[in-house]
N, CA, C and O of each residue as an XYZ file, in Angstrom:
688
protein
N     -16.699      8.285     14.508
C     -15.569      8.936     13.872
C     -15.108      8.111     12.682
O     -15.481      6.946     12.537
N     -14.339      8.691     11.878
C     -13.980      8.071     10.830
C     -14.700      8.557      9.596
O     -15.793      9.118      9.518
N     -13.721      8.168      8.507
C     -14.491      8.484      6.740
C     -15.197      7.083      6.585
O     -14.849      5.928      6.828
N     -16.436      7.725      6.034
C     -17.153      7.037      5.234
C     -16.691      6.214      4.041
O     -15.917      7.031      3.541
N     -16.649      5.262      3.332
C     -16.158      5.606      2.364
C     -17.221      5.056      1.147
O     -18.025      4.125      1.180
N     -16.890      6.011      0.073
C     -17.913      5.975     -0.962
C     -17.629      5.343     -2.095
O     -16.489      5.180     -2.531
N     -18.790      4.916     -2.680
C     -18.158      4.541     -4.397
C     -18.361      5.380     -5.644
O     -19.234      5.466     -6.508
N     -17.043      6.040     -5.352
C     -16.553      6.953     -6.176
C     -14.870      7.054     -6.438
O     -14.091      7.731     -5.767
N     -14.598      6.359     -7.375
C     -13.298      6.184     -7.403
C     -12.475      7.612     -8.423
O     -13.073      8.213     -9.316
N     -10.804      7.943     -7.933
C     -10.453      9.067     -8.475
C      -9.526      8.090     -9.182
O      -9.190      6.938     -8.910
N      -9.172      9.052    -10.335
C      -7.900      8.384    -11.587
C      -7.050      8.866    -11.127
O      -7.015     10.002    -10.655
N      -5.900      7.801    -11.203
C      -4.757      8.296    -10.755
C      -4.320      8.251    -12.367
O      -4.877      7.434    -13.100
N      -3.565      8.924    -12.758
C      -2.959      9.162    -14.279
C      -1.647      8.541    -14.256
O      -0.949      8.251    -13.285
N      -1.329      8.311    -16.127
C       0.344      8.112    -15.850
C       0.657      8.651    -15.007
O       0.732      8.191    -13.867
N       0.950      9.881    -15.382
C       1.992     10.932    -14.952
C       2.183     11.429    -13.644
O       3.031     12.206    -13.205
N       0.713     10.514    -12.791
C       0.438     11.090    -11.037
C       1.939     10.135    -10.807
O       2.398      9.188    -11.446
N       2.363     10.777     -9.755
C       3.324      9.959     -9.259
C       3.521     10.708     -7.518
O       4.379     11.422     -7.000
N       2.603     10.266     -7.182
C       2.160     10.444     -5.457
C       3.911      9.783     -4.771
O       4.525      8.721     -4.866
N       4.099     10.827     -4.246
C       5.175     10.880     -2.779
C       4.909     11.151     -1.340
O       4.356     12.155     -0.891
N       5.295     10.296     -0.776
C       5.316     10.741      0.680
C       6.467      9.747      1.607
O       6.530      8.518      1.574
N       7.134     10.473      2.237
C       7.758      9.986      3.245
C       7.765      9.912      4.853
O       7.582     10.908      5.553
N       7.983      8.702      5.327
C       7.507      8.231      7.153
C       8.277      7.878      7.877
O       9.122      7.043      7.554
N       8.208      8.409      9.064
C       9.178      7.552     10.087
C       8.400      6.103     10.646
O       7.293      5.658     10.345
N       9.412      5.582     11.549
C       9.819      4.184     11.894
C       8.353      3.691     12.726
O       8.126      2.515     13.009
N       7.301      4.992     13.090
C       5.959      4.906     13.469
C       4.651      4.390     12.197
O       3.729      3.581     12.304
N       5.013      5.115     11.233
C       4.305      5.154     10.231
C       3.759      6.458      9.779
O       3.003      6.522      8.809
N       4.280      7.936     10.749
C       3.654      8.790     10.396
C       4.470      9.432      9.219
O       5.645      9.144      8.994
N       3.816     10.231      8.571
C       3.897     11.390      7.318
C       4.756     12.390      7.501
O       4.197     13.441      7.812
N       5.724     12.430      7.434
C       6.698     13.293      7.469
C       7.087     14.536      6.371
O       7.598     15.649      6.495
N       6.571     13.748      5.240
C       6.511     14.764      4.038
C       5.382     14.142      2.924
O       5.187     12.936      3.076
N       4.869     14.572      2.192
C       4.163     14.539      1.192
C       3.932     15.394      0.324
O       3.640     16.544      0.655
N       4.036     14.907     -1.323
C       4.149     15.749     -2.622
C       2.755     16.661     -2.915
O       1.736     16.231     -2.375
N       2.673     17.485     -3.463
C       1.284     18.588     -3.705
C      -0.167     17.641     -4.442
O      -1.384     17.828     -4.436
N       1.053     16.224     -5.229
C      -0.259     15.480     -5.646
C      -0.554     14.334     -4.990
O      -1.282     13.464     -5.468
N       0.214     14.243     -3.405
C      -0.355     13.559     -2.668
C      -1.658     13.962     -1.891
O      -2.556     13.121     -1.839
N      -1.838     15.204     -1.271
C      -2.530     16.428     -0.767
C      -3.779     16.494     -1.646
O      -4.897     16.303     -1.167
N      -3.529     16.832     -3.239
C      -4.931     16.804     -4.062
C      -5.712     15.792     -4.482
O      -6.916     15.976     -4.656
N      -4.863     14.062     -4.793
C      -5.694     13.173     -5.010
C      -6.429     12.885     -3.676
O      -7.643     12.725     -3.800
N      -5.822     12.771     -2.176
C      -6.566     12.159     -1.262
C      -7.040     13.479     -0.706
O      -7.363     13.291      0.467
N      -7.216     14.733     -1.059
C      -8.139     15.647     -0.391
C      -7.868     16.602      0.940
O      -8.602     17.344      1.592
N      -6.464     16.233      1.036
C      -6.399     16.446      2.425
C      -5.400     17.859      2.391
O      -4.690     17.920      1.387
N      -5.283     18.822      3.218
C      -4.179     19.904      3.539
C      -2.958     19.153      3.873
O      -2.963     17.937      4.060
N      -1.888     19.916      3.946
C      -1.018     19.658      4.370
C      -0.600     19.890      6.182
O       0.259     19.381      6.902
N      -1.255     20.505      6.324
C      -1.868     20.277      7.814
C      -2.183     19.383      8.221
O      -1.561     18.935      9.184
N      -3.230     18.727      7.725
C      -4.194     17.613      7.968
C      -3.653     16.189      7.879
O      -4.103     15.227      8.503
N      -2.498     16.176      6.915
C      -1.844     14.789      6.865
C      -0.208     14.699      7.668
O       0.152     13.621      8.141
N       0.509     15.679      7.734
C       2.116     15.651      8.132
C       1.736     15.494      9.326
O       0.761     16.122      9.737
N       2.671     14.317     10.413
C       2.663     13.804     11.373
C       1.566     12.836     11.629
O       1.693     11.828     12.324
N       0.739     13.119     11.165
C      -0.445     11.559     11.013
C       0.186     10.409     10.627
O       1.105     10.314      9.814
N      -0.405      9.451     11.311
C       0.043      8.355     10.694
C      -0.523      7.622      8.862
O      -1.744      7.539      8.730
N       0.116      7.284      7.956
C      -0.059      7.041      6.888
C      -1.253      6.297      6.599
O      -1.747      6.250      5.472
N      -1.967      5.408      8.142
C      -3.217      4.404      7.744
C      -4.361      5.756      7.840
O      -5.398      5.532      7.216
N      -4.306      6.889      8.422
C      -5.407      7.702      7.943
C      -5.950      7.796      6.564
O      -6.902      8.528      6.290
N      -5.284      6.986      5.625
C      -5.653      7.053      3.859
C      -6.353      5.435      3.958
O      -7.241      5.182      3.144
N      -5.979      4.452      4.871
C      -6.313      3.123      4.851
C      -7.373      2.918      4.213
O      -8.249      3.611      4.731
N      -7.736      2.388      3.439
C      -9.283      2.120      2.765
C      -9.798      1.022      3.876
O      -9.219      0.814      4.942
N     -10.687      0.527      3.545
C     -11.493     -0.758      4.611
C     -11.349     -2.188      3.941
O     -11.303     -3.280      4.507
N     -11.299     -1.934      2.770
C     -11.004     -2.882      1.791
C     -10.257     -2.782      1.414
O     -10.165     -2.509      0.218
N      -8.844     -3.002      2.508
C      -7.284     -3.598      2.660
C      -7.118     -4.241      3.250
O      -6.990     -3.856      4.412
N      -6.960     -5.948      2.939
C      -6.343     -6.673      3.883
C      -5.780     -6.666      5.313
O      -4.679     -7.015      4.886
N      -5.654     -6.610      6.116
C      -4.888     -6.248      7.474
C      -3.302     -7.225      6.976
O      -2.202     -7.107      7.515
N      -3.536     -7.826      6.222
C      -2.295     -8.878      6.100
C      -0.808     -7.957      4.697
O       0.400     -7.856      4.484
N      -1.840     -7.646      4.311
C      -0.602     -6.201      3.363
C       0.348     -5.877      4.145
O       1.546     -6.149      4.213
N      -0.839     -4.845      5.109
C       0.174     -3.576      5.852
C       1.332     -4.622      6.651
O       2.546     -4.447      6.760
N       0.631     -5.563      7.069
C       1.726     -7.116      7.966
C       2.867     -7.210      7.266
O       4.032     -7.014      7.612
N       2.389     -7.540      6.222
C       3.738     -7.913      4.761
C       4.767     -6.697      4.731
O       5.994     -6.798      4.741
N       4.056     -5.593      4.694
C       4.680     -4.258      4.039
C       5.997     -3.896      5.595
O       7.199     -3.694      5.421
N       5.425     -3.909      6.701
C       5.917     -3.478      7.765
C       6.786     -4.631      8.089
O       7.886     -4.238      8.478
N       6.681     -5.811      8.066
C       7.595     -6.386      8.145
C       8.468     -6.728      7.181
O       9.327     -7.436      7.706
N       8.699     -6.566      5.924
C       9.517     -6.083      5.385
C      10.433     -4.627      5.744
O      11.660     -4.525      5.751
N       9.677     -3.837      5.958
C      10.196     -2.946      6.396
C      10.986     -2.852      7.250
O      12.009     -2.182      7.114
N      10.662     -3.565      8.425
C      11.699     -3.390      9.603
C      13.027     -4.485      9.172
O      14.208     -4.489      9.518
N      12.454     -5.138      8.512
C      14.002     -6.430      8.302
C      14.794     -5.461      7.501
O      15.916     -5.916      7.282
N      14.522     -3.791      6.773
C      15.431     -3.099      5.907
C      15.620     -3.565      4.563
O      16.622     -3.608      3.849
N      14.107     -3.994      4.335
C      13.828     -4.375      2.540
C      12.813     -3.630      2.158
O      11.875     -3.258      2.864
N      13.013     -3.390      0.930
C      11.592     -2.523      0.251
C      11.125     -3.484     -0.114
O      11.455     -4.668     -0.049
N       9.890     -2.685     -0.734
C       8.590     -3.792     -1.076
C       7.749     -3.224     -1.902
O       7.610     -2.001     -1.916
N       7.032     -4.090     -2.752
C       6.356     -3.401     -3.631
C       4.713     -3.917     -3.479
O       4.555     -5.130     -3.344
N       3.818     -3.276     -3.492
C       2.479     -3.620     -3.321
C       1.708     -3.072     -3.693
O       2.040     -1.913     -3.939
N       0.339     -3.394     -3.977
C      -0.893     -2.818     -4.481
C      -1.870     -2.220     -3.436
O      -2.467     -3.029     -2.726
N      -2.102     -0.899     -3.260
C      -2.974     -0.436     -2.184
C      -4.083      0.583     -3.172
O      -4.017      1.275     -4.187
N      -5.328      0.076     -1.929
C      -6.570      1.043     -2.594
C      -6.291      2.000     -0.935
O      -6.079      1.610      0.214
N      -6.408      3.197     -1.479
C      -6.281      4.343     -0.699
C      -7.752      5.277     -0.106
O      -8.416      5.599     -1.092
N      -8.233      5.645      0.873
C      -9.127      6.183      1.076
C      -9.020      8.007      0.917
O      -8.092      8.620      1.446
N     -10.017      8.646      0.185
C      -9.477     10.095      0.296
C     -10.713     10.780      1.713
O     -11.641     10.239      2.315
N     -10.228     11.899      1.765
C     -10.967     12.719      2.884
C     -12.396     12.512      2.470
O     -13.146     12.215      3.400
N     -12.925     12.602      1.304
C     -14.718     12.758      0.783
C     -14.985     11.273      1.071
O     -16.156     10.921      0.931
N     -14.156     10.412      1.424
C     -14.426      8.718      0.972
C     -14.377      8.301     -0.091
O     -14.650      7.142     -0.401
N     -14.049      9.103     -0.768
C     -13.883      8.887     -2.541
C     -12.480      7.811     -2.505
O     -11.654      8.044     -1.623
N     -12.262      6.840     -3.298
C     -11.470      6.255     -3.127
C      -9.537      5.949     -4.730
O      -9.804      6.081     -5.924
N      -8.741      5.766     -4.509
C      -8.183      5.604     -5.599
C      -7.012      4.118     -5.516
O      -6.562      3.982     -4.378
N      -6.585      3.228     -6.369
C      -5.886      2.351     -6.161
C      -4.376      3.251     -6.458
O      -4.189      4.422     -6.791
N      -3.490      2.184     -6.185
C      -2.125      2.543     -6.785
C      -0.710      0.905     -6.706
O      -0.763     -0.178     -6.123
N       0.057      1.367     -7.355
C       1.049      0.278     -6.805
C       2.442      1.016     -6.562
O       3.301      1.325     -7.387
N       2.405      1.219     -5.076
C       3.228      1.504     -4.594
C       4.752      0.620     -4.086
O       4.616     -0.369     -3.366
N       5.806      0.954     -4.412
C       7.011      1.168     -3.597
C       7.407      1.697     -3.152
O       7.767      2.801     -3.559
N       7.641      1.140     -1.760
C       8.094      1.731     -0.551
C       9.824      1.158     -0.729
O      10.292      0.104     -1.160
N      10.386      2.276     -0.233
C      12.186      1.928      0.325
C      12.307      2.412      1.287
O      11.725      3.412      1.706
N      13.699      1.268      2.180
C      13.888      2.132      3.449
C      14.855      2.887      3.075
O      15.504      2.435      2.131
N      15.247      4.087      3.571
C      16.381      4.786      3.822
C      16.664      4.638      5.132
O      15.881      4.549      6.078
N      18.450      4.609      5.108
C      18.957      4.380      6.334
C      19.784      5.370      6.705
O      19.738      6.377      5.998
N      20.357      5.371      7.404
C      21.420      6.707      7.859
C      23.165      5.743      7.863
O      23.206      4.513      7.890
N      24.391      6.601      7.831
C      25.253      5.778      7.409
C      26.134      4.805      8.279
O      26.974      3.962      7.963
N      25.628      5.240      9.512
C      25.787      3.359     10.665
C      24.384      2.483     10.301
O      24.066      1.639     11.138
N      23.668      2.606      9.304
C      23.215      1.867      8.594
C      21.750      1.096      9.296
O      21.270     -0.018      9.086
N      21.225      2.430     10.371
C      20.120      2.509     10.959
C      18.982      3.099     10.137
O      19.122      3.726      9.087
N      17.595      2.758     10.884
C      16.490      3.050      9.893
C      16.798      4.669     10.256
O      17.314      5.160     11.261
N      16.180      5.410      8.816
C      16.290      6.708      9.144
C      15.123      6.874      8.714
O      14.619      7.185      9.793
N      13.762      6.942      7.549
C      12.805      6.641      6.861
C      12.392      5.966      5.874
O      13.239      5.455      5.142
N      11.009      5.788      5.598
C      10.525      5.055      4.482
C       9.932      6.128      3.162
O       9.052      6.948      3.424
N      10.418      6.037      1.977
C       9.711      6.280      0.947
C       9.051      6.018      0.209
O       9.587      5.214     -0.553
N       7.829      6.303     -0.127
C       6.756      5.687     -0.885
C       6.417      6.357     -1.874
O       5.805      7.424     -1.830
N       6.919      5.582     -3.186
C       6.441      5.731     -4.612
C       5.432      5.440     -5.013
O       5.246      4.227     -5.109
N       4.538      6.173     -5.348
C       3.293      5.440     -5.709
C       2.642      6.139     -7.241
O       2.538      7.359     -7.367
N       2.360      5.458     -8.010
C       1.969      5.114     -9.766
C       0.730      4.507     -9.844
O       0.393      3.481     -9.253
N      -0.051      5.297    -10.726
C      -1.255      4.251    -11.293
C      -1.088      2.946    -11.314
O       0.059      2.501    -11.348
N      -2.420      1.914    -11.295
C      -1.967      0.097    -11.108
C      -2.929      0.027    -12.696
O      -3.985      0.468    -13.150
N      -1.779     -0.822    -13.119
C      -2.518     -1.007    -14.547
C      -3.607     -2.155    -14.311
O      -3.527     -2.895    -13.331
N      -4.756     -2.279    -15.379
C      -6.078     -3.208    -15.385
C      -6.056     -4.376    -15.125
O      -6.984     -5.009    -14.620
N      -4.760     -4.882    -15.510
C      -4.613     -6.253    -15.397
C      -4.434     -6.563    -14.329
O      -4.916     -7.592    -13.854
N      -3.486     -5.518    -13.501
C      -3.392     -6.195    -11.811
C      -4.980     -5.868    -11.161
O      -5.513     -6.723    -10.454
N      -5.510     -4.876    -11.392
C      -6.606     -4.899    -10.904
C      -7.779     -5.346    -10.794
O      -8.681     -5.307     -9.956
N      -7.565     -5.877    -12.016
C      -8.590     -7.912    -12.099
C      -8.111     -8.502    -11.482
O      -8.865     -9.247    -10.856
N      -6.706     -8.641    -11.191
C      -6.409     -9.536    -10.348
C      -6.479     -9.624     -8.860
O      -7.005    -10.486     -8.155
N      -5.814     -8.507     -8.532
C      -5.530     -8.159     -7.250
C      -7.028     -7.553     -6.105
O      -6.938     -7.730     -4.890
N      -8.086     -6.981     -6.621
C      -9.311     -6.787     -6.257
C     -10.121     -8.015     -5.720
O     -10.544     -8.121     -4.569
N     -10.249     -8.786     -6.575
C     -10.892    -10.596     -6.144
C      -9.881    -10.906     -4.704
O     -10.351    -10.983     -3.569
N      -8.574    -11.042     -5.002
C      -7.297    -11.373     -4.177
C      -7.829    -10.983     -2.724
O      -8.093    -11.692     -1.753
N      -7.909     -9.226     -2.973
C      -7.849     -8.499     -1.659
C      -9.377     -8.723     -0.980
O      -9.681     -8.588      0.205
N     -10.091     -9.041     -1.915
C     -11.486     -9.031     -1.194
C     -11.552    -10.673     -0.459
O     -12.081    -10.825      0.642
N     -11.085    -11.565     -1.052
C     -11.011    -12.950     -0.289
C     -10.034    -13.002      0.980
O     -10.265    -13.753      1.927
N      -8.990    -12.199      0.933
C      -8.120    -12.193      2.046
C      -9.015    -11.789      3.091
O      -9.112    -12.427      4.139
N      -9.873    -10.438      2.766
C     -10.351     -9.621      3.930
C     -10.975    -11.161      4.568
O     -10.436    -11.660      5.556
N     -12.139    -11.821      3.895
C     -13.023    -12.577      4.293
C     -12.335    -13.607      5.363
O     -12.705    -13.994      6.471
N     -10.994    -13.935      4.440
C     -10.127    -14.897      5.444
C      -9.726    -14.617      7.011
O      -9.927    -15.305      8.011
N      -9.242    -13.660      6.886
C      -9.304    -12.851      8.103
C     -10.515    -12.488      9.027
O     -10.540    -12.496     10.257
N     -11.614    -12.134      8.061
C     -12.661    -12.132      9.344
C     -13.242    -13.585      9.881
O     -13.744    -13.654     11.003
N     -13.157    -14.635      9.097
C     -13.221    -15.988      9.172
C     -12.557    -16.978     10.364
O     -13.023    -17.636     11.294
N     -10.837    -16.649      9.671
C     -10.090    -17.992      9.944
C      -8.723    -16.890     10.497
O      -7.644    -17.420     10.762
N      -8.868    -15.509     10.621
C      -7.672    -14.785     11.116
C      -6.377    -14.567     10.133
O      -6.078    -14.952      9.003
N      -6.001    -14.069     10.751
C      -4.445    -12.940      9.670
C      -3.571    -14.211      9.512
O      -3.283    -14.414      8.333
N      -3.112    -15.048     10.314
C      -2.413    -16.314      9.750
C      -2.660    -17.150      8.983
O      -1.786    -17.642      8.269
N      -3.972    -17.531      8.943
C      -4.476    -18.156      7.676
C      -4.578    -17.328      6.389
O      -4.192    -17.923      5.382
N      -5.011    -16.106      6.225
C      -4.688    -14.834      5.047
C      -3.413    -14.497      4.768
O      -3.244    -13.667      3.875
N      -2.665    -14.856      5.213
C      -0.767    -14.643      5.244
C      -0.680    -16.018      4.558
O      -0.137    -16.186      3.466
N      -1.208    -16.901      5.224
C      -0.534    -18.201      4.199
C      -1.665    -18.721      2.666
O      -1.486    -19.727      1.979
N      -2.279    -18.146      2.566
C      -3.089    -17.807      1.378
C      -1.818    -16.649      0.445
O      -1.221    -16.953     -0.588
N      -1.711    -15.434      1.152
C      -1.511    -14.713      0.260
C       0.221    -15.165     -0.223
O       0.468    -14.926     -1.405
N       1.214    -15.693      0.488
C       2.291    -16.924      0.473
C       2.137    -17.381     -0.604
O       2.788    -17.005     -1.579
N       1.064    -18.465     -0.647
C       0.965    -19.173     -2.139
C       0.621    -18.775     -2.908
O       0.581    -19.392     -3.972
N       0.183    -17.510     -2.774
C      -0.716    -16.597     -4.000
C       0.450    -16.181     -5.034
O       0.443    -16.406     -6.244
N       1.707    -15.357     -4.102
C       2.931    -15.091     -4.455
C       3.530    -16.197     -4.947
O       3.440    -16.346     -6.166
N       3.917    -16.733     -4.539
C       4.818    -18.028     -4.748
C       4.196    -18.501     -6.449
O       4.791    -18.420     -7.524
N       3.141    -18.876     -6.224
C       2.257    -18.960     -8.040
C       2.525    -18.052     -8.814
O       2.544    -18.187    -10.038
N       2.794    -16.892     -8.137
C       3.043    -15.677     -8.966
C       4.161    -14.626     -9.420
O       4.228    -13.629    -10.139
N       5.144    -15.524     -8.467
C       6.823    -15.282     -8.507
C       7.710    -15.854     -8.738
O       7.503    -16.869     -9.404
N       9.015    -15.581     -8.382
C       9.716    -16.730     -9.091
C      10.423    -17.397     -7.561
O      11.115    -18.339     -7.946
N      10.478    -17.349     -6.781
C      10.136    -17.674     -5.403
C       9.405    -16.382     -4.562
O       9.106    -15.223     -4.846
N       9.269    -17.436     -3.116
C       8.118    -17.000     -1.988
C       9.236    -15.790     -1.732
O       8.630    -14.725     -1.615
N      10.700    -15.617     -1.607
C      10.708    -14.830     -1.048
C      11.192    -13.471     -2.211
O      12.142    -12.725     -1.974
N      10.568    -13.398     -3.102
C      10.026    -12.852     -4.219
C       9.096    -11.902     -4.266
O       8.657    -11.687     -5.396
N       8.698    -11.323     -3.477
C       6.901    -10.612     -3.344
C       7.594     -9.601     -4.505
O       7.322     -9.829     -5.684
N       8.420     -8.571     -4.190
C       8.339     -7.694     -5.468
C       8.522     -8.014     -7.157
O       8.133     -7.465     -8.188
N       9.346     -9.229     -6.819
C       8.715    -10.036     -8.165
C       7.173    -10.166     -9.000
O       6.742     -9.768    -10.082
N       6.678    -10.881     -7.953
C       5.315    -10.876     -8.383
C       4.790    -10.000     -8.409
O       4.095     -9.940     -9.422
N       4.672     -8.732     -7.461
C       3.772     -7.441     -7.455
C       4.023     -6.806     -8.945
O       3.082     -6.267     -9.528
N       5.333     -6.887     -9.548
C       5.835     -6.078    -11.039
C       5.431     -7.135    -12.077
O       4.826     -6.685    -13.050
N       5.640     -8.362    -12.050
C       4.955     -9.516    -12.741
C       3.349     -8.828    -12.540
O       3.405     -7.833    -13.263
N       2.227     -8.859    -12.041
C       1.228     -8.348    -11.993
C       0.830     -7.562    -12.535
O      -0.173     -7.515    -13.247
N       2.051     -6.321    -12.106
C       1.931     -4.879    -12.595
C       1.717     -4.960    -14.380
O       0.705     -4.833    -15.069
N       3.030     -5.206    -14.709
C       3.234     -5.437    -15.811
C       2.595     -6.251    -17.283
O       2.703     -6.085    -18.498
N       1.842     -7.260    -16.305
C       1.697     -8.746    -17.409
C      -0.049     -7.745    -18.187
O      -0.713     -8.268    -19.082
């Protein structure tokens, strides 16, 4: 079971600006018409799934770590994900995620913005993500967490900075 995945990458454009929103599981609660057409999927096929059904293979396990635990502490976060579509065809993006809360100031969902990743992060961040994976199959997710720590930290204006650096990236 499972997608294949192929090398065939889709453009995400300026102007794509992929939405989808999740509960406190990770599943899909809503998603935009150009979330549905870049990754291939119905809207059937993705609402109530959980969001790693897009997971590419060549994503860190230490991201989604970063991303979710941010998440639950009730911070957004900003990060670079390569996405898997239904054909295995694949596309990057740099997404922000926010939590929304409800007004006793409980999780209510997560929203995820997601925008083309300009070239420069993607020289960067591609080498990045492919050495983490290795770290992890190596030396495990704690040693790839404290790699990707100093990676940030070099690349922010402090460690506890990640969306710093992810827009520093984005941007430079």
């Amino acid at each position: 079971m499972g997608i294949t995945p192929i090398n065939k990458e889709i453009e995400i454009r300026n102007i794509d600006i992929i939405v989808s929103r999740g509960d406190g599981e990770g599943n899909i609660t809503y998603a935009n018409p150009i979330f549905f057409k870049i990754a291939g999927y119905t809207q059937s096929e993705l609402i109530d799934q959980p969001h790693n059904i897009i997971r590419h293979p060549d994503m860190p396990k230490v991201i989604f770590k970063l991303l979710w635990d941010n998440l639950k502490a009730g911070k957004n976060i900003k990060v670079f994900v390569k996405n898997l579509c239904k054909d295995g065809s694949f596309y990057w993006v740099f997404a922000e995620v926010k939590v929304a809360t409800n007004p006793d100031g409980s999780f209510r969902n997560f929203v995820s913005t997601r925008k083309t990743m300009s070239k420069n992060a993607r020289d960067i961040i591609e080498p990045l993500y492919a050495n983490l994976i290795e770290i992890e199959n190596s030396d495990g997710i704690i040693i790839s967490q404290k790699i990707l720590e100093e990676f940030l930290a070099k690349n922010g204006d402090d460690l506890d900075s990640i969306n710093n650096a992810m827009v520093k990236i984005q941007n430079n």
